[in-house]
Z-matrix of the N, CA and C atoms (Angstrom, degrees):
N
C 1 1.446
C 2 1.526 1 107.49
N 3 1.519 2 117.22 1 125.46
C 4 1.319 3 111.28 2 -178.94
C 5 1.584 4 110.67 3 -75.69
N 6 0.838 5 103.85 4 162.47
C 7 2.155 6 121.74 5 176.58
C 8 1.443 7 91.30 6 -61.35
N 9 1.457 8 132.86 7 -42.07
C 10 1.934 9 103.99 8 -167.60
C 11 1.648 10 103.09 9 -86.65
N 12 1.338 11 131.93 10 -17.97
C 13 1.195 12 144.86 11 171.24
C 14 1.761 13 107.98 12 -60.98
N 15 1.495 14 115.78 13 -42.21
C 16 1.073 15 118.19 14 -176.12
C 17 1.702 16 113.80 15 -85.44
N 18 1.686 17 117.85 16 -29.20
C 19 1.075 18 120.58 17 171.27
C 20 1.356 19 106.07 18 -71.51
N 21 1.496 20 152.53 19 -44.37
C 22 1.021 21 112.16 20 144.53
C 23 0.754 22 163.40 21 -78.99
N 24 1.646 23 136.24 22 -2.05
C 25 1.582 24 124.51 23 133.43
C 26 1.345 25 127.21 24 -37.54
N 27 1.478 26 117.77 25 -39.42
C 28 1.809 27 88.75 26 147.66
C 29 1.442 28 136.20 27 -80.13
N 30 1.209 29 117.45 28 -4.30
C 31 1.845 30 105.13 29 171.79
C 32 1.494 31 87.24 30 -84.56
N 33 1.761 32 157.28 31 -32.83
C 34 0.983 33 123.53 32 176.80
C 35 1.494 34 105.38 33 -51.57
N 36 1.644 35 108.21 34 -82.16
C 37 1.704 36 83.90 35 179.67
C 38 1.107 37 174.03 36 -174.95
N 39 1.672 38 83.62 37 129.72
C 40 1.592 39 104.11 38 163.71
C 41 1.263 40 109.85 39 -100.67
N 42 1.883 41 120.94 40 -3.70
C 43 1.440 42 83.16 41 164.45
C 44 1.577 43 122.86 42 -109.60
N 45 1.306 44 100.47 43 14.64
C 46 1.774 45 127.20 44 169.22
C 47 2.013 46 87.72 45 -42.19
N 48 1.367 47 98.41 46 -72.44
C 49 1.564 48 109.92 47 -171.08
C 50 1.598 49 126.80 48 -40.89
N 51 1.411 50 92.46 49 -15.61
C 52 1.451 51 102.90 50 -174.37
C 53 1.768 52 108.76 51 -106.52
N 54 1.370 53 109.10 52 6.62
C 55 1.406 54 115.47 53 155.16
C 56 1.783 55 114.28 54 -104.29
N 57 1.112 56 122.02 55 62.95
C 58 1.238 57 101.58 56 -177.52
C 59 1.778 58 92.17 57 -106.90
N 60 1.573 59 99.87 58 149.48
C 61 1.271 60 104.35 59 167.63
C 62 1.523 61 140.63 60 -49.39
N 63 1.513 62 116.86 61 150.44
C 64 1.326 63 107.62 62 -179.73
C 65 1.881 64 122.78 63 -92.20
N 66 1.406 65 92.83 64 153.95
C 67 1.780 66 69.49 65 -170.19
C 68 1.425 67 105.53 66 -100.63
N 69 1.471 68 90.25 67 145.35
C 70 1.623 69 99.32 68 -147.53
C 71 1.596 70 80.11 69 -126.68
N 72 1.376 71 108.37 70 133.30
C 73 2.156 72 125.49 71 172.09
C 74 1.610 73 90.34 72 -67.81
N 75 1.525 74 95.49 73 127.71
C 76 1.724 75 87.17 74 150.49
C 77 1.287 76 133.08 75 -58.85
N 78 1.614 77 115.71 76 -32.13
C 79 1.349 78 100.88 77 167.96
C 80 1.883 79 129.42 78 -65.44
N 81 0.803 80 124.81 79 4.15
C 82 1.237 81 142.09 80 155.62
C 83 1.518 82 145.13 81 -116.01
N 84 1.350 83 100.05 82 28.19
C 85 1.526 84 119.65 83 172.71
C 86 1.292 85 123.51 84 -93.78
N 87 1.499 86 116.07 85 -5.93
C 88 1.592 87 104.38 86 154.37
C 89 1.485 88 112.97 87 -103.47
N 90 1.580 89 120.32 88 19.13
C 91 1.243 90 114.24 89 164.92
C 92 1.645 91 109.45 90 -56.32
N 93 1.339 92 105.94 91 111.44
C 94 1.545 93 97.70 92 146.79
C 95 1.664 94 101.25 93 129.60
N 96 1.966 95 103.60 94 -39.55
C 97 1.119 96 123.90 95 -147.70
C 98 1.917 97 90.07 96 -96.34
N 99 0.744 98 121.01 97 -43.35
C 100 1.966 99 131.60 98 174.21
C 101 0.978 100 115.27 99 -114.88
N 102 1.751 101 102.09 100 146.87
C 103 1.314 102 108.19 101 -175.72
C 104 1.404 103 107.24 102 -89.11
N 105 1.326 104 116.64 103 -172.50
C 106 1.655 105 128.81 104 174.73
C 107 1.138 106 111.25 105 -86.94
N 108 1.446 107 124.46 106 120.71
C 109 1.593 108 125.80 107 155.28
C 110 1.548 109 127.34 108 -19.83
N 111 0.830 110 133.83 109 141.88
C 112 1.540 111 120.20 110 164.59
C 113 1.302 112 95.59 111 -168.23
N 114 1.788 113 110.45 112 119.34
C 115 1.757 114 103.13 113 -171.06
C 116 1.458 115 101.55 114 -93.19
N 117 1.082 116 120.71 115 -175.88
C 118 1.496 117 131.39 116 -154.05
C 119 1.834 118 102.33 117 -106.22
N 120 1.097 119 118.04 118 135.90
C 121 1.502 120 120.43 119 172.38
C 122 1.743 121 101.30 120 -53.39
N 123 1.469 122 99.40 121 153.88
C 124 1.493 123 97.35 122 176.90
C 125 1.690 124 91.25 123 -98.53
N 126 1.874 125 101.98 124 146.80
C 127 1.153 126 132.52 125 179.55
C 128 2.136 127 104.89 126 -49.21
N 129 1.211 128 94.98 127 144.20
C 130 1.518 129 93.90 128 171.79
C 131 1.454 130 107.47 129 -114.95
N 132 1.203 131 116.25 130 138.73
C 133 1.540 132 105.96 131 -172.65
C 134 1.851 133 122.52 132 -85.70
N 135 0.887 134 132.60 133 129.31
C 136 1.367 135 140.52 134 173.18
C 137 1.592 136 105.96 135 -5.88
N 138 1.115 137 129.38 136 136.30
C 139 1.493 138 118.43 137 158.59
C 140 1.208 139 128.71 138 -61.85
N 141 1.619 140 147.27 139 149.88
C 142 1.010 141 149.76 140 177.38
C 143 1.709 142 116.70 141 -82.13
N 144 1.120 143 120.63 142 146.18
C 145 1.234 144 126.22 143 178.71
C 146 1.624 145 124.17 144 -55.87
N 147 1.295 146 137.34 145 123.44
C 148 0.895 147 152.83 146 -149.60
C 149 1.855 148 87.64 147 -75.29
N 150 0.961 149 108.81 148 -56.89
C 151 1.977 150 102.88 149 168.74
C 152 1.227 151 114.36 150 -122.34
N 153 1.574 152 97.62 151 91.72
C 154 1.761 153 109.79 152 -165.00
C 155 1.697 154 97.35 153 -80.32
N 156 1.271 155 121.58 154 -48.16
C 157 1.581 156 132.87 155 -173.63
C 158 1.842 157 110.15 156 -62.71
N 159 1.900 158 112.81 157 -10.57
C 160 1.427 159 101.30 158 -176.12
C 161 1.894 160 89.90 159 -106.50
N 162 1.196 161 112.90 160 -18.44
C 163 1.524 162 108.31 161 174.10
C 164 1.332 163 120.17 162 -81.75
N 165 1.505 164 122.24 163 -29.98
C 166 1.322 165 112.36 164 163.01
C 167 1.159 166 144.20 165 -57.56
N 168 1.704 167 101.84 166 -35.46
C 169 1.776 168 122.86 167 156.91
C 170 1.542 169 100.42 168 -46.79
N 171 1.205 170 97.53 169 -72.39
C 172 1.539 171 98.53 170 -169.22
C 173 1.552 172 120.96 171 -28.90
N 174 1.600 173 124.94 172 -49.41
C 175 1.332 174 143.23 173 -160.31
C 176 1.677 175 87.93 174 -92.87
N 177 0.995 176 145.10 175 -3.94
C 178 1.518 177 143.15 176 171.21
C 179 1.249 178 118.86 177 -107.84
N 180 1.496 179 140.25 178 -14.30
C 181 1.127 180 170.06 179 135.48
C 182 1.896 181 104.48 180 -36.26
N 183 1.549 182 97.71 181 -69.00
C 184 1.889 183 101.50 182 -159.58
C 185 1.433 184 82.29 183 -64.21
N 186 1.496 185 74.23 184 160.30
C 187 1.940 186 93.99 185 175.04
C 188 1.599 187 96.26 186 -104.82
N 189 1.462 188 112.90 187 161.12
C 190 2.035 189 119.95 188 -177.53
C 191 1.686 190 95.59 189 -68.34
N 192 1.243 191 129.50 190 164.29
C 193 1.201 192 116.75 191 160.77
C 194 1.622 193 104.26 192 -122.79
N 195 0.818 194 104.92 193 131.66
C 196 2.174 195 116.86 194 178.57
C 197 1.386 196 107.69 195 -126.25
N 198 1.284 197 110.55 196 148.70
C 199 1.234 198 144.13 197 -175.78
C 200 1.455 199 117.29 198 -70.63
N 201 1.441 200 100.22 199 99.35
C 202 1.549 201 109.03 200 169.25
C 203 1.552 202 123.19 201 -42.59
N 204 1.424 203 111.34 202 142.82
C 205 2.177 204 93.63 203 162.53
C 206 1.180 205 98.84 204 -90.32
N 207 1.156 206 123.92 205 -13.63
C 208 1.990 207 104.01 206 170.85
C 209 1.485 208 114.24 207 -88.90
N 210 1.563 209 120.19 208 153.41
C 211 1.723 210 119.89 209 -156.63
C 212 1.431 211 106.33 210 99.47
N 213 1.813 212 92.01 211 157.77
C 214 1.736 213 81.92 212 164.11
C 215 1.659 214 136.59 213 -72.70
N 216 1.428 215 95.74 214 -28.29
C 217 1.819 216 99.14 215 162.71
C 218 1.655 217 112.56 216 -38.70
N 219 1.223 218 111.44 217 -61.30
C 220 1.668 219 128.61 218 -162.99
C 221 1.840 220 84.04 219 -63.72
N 222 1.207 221 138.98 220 -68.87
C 223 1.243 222 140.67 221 -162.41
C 224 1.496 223 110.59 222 -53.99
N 225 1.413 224 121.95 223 -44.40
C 226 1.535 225 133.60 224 169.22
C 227 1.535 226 115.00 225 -43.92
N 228 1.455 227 96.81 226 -58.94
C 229 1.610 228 118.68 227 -178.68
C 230 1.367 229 104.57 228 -62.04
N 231 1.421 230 119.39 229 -39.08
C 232 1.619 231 99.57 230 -176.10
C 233 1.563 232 111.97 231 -93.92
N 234 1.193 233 115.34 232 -5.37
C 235 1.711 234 115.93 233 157.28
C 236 1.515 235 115.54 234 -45.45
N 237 1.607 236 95.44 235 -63.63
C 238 1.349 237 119.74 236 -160.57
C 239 1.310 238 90.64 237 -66.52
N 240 1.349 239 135.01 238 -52.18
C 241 1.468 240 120.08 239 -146.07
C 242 2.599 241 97.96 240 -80.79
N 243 1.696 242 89.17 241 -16.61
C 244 1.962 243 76.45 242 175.01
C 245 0.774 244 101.10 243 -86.13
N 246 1.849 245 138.57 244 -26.60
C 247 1.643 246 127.10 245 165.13
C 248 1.544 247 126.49 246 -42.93
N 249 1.794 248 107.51 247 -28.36
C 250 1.481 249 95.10 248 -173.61
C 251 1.278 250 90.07 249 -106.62
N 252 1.369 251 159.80 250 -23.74
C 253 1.283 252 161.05 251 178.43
C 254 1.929 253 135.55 252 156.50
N 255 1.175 254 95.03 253 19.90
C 256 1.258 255 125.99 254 179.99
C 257 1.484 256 121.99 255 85.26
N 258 1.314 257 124.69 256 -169.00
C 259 1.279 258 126.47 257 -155.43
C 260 1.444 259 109.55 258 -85.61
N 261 1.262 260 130.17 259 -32.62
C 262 1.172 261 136.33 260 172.72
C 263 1.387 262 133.74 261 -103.36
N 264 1.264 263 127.61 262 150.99
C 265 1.711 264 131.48 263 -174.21
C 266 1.131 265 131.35 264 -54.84
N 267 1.390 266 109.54 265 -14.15
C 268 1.468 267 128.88 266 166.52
C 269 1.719 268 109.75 267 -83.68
N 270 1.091 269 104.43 268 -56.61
C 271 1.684 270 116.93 269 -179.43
C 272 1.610 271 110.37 270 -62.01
N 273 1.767 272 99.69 271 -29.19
C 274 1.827 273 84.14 272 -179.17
C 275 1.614 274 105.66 273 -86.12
N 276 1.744 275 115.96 274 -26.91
C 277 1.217 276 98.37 275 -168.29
C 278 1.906 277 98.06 276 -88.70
N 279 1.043 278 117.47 277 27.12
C 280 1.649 279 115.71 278 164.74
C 281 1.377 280 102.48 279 -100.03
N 282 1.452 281 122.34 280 -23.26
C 283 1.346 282 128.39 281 162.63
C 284 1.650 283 124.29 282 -50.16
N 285 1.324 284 87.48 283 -54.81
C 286 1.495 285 111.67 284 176.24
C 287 1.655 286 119.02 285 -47.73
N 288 1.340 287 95.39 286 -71.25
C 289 1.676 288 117.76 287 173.42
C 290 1.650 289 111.93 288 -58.30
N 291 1.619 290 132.05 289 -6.32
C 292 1.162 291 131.84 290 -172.60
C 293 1.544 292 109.42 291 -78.92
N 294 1.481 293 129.79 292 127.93
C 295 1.297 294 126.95 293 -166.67
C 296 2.251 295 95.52 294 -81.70
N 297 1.391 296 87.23 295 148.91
C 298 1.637 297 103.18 296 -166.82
C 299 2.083 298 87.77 297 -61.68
N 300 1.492 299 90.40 298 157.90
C 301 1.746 300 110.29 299 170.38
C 302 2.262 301 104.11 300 -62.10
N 303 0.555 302 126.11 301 102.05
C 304 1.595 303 135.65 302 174.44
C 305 1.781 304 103.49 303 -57.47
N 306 1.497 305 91.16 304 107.82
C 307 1.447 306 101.57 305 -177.13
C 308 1.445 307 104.33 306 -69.46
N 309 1.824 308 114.08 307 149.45
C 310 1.325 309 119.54 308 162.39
C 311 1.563 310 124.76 309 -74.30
N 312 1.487 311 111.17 310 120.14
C 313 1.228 312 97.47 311 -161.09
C 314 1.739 313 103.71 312 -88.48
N 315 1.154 314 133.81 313 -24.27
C 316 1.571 315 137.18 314 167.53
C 317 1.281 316 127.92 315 -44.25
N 318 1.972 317 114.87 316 -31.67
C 319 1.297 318 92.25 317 -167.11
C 320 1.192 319 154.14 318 98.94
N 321 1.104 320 112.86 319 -28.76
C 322 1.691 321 133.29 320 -144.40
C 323 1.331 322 127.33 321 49.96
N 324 1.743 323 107.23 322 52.74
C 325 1.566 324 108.91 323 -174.52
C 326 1.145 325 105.52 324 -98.82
């Protein structure tokens, strides 16, 4: 073993020695490393309507309102809906499954 091979295996170590651990209390070994618990308030729920029994009639009464295909709404909607693949689940996922238009790569060169 040459002398500069051996001088450093001792500066490794000696400075091995100069990492030795600190002594640390178990009762203080998750200082630092976890946070503190703190549970969460329980949720309060929304207040109820001052005339819950004349608003429920009410909301059972209206009728839904949906969108005609006749009008311009209905005419928009059925643009839009052959732009993305038509009106139905069959027709959009035939949309889906349709291989893209194959660009010309020449140009007219």
């Amino acid at each position: 073993m040459s002398l500069s091979s051996l001088a450093s295996h001792l500066i490794i170590i000696s400075h091995t020695f100069c990492y030795l651990p600190f002594d640390i209390q178990a009762a203080d070994a998750h200082v630092g490393a976890v946070k503190e618990f703190h549970a969460l308030l329980k949720p309060t729920p929304p207040p109820l309507p001052a005339d819950l029994a004349a608003e429920l009639a009410e909301y059972e009464s209206s009728e839904p309102t949906l969108t005609s295909p006749s009008g311009t709404g209905g005419i928009a909607a059925a643009s839009a809906s052959s732009e993305e693949g038509g009106s139905t689940p069959q027709e959009f996922l035939a949309f889906l499954e349709a291989d893209l238009p194959k660009e010309d790569l020449h140009h007219g060169h």
